[in-house]
Backbone atoms as SQL, in Angstrom:
CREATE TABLE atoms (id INTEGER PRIMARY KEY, chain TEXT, resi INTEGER, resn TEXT, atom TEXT, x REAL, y REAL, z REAL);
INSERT INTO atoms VALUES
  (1, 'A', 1, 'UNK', 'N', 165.652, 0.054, 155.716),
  (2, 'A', 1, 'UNK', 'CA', 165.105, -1.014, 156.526),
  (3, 'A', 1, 'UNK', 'C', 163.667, -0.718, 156.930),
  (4, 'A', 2, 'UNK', 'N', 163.669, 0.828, 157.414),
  (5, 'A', 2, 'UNK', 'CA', 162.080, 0.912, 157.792),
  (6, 'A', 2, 'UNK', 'C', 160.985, 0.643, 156.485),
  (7, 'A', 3, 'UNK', 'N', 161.452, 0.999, 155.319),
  (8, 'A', 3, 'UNK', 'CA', 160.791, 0.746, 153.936),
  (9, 'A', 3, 'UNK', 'C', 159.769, -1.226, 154.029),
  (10, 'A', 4, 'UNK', 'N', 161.038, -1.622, 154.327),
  (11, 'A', 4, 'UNK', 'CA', 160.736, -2.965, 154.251),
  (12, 'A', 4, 'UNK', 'C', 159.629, -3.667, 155.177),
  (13, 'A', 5, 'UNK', 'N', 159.980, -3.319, 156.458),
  (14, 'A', 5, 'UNK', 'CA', 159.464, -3.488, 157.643),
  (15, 'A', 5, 'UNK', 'C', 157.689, -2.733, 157.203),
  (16, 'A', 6, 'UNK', 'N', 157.841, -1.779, 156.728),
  (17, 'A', 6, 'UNK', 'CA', 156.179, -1.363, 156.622),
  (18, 'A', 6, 'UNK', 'C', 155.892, -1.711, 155.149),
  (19, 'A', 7, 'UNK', 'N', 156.445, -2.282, 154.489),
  (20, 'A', 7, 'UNK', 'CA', 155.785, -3.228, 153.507),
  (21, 'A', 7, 'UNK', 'C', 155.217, -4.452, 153.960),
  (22, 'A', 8, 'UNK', 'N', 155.909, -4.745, 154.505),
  (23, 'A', 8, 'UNK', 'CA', 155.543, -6.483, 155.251),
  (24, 'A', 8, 'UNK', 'C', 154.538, -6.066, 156.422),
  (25, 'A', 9, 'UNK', 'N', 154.444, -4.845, 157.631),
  (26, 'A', 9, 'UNK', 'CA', 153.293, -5.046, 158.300),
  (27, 'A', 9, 'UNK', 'C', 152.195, -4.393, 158.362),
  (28, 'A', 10, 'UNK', 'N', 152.360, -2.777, 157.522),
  (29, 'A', 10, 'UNK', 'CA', 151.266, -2.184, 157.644),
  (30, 'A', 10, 'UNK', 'C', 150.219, -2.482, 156.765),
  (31, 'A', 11, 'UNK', 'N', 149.405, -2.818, 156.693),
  (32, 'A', 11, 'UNK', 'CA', 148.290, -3.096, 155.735),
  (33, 'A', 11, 'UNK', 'C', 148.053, -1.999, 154.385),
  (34, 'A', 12, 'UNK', 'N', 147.950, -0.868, 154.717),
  (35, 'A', 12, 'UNK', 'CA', 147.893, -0.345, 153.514),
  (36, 'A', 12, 'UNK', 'C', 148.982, -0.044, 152.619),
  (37, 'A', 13, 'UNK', 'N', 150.589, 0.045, 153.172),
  (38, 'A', 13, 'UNK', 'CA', 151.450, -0.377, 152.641),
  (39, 'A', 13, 'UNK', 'C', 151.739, -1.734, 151.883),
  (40, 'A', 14, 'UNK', 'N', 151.532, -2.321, 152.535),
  (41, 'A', 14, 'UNK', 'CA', 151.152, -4.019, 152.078),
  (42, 'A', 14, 'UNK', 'C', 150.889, -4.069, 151.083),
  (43, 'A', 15, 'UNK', 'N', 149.302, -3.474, 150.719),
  (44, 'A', 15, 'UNK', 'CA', 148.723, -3.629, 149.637),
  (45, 'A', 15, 'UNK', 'C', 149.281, -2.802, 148.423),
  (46, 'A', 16, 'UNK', 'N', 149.357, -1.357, 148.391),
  (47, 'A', 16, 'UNK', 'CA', 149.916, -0.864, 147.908),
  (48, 'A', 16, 'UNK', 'C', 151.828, -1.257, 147.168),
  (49, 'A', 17, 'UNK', 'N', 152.564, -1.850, 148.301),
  (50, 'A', 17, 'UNK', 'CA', 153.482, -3.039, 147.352),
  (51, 'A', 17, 'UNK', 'C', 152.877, -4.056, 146.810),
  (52, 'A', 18, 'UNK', 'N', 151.837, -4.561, 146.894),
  (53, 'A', 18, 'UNK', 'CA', 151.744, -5.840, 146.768),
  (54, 'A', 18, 'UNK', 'C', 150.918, -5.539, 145.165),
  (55, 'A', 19, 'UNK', 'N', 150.136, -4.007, 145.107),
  (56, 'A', 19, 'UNK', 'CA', 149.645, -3.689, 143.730),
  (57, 'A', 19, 'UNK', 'C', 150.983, -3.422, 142.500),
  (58, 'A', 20, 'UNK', 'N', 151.936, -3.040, 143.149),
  (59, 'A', 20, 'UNK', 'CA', 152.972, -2.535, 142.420),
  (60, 'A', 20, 'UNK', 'C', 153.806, -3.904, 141.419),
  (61, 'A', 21, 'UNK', 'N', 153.916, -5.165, 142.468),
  (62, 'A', 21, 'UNK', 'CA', 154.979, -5.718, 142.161),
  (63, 'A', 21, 'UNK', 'C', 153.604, -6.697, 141.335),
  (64, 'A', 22, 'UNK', 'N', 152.807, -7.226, 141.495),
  (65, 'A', 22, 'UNK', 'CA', 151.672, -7.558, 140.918),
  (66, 'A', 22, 'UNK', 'C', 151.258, -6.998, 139.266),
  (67, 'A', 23, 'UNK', 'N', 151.401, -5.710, 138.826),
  (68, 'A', 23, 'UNK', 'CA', 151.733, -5.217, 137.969),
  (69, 'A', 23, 'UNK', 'C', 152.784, -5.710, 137.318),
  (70, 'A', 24, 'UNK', 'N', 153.434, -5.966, 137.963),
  (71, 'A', 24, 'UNK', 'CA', 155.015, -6.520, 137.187),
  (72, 'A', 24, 'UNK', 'C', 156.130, -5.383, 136.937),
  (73, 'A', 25, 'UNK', 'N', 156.518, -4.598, 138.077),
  (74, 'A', 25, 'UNK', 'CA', 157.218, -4.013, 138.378),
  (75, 'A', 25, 'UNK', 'C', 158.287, -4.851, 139.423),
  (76, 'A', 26, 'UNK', 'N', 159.201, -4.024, 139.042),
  (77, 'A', 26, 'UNK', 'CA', 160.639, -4.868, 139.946),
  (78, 'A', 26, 'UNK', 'C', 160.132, -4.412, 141.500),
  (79, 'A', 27, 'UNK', 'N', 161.175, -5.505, 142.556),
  (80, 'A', 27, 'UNK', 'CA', 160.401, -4.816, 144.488),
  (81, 'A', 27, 'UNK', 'C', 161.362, -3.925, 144.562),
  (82, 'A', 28, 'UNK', 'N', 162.284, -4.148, 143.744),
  (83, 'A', 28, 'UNK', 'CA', 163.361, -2.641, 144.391),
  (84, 'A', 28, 'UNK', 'C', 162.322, -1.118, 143.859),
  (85, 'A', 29, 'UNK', 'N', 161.679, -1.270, 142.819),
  (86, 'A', 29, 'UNK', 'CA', 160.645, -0.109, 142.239),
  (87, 'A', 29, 'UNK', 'C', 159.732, -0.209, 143.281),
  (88, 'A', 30, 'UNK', 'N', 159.014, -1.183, 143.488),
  (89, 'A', 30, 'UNK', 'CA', 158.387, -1.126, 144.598),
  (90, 'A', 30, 'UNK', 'C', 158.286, -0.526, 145.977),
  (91, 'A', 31, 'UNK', 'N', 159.153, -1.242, 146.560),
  (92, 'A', 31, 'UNK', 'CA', 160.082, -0.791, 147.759),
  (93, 'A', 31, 'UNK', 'C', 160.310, 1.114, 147.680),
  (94, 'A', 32, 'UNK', 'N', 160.735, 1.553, 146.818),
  (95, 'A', 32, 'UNK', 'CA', 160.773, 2.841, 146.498),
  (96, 'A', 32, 'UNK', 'C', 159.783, 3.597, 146.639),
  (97, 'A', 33, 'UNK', 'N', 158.697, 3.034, 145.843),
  (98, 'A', 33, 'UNK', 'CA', 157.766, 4.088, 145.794),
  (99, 'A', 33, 'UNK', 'C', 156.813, 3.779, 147.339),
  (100, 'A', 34, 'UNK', 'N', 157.150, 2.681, 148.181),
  (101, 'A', 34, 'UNK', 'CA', 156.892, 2.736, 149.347),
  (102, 'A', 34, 'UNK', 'C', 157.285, 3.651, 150.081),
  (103, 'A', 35, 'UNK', 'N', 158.895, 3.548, 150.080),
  (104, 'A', 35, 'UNK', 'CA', 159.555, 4.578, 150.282),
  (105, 'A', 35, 'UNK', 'C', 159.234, 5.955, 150.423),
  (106, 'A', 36, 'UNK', 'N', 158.740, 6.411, 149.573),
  (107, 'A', 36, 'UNK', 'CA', 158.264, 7.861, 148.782),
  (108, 'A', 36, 'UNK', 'C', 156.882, 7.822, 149.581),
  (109, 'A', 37, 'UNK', 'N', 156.259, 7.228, 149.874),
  (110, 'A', 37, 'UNK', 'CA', 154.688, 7.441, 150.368),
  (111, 'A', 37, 'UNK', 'C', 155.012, 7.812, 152.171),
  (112, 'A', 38, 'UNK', 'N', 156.156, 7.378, 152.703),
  (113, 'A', 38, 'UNK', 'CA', 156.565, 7.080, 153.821),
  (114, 'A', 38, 'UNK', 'C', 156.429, 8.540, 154.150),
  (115, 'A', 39, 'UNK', 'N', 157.660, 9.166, 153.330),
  (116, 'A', 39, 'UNK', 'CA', 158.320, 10.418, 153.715),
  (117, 'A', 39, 'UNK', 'C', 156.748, 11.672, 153.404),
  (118, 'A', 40, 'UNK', 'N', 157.154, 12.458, 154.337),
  (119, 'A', 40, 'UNK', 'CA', 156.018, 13.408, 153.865),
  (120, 'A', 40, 'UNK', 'C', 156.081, 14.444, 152.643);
């Protein structure tokens, strides 16, 4: 849930999904590698 939540408000998350799925990658790939940037 937190994945999602900082896709949708943090800005550089944002963008960074928004380069991924734009590419033409699936949001669950997306979402992931959000995921992955989250964790340290």
């Amino acid at each position: 849930m937190a994945v999602t939540v900082a896709a949708r408000f943090n800005p550089i998350l944002k963008a960074f999904y928004q380069r991924f799925v734009a590419a033409g990658k699936p949001e669950k790939v997306a979402l992931t590698s959000v995921m992955r940037k989250l964790t340290p």
